[in-house]
C-alpha positions in Angstrom: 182.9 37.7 119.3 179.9 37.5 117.2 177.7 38.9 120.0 179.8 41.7 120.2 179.4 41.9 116.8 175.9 41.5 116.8 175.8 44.4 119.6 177.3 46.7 117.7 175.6 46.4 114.6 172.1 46.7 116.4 173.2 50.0 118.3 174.5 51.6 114.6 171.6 50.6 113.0 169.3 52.1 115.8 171.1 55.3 115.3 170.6 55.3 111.8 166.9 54.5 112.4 166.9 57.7 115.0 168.8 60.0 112.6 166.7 59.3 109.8 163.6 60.2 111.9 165.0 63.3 112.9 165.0 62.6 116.2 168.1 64.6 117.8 170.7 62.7 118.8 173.5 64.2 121.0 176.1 63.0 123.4 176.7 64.7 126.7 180.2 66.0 127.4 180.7 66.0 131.3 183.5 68.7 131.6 184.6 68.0 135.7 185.7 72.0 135.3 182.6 73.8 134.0 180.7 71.9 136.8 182.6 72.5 139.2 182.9 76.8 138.1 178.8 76.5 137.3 178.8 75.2 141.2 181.3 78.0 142.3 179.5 80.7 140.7 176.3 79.3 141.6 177.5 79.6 145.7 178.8 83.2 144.8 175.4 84.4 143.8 174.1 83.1 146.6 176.5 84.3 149.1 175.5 87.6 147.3 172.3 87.1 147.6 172.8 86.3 151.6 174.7 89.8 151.9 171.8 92.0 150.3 169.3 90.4 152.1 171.1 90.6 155.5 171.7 94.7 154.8 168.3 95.1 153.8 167.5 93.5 157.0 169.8 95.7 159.0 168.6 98.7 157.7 165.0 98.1 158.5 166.0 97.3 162.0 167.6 100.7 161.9 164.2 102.6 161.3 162.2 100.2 163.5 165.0 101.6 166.4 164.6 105.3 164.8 160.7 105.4 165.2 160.7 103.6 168.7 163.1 106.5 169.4 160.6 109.1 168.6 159.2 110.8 171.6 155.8 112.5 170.6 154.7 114.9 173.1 151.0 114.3 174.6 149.3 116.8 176.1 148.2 116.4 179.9 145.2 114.7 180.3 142.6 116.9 181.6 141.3 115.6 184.9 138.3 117.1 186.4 138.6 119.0 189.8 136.3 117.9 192.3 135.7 120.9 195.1 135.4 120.1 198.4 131.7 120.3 199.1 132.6 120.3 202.9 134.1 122.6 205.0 135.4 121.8 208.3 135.7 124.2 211.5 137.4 124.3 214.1 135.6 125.4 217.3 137.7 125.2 220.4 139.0 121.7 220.1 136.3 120.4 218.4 136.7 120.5 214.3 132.5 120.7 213.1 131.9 119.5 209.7 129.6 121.3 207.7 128.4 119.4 204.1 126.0 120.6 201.7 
């Protein structure tokens, strides 16, 4: 018993020691309740946070698809037309070829 004693005396005088040093002293309440709403509101906000970013996602998509949909009209290339330097006659049954 006189250990206990002993115990007990040493943790009071401690505390008196800490108070008088102004050292803050403060026990922690553990409320099973408040953690447990802190947790459920803490998943909340970040199912929230899931949903915007998965809309801002989707709408983003949605004008990526809205520009690929875009048809921009190009003009025809413009492709030289070569003219036939040659011109081939036909005399009898023989077709001449005549190049310049």
């Amino acid at each position: 018993m006189s250990a206990l004693r002993s115990l007990i005396i040493f943790a009071s005088a401690t505390l008196a020691v800490a108070l008088l040093a102004g050292v803050p002293v403060s026990a922690q309440v553990v409320d099973p309740a408040a953690n447990r709403n802190a947790l459920i509101q803490q998943n909340d906000l970040q199912a929230l946070q899931n949903r915007v970013q998965r809309q801002q996602f989707q709408q983003q998509q949605q004008q990526y698809r809205a520009q690929d949909r875009v048809i921009v009209q190009q003009p025809p290339p413009v492709v030289p037309q070569v003219r036939p330097s040659c011109q081939t006659l036909v005399i009898g049954n023989t077709p001449v070829s005549t190049c310049r």
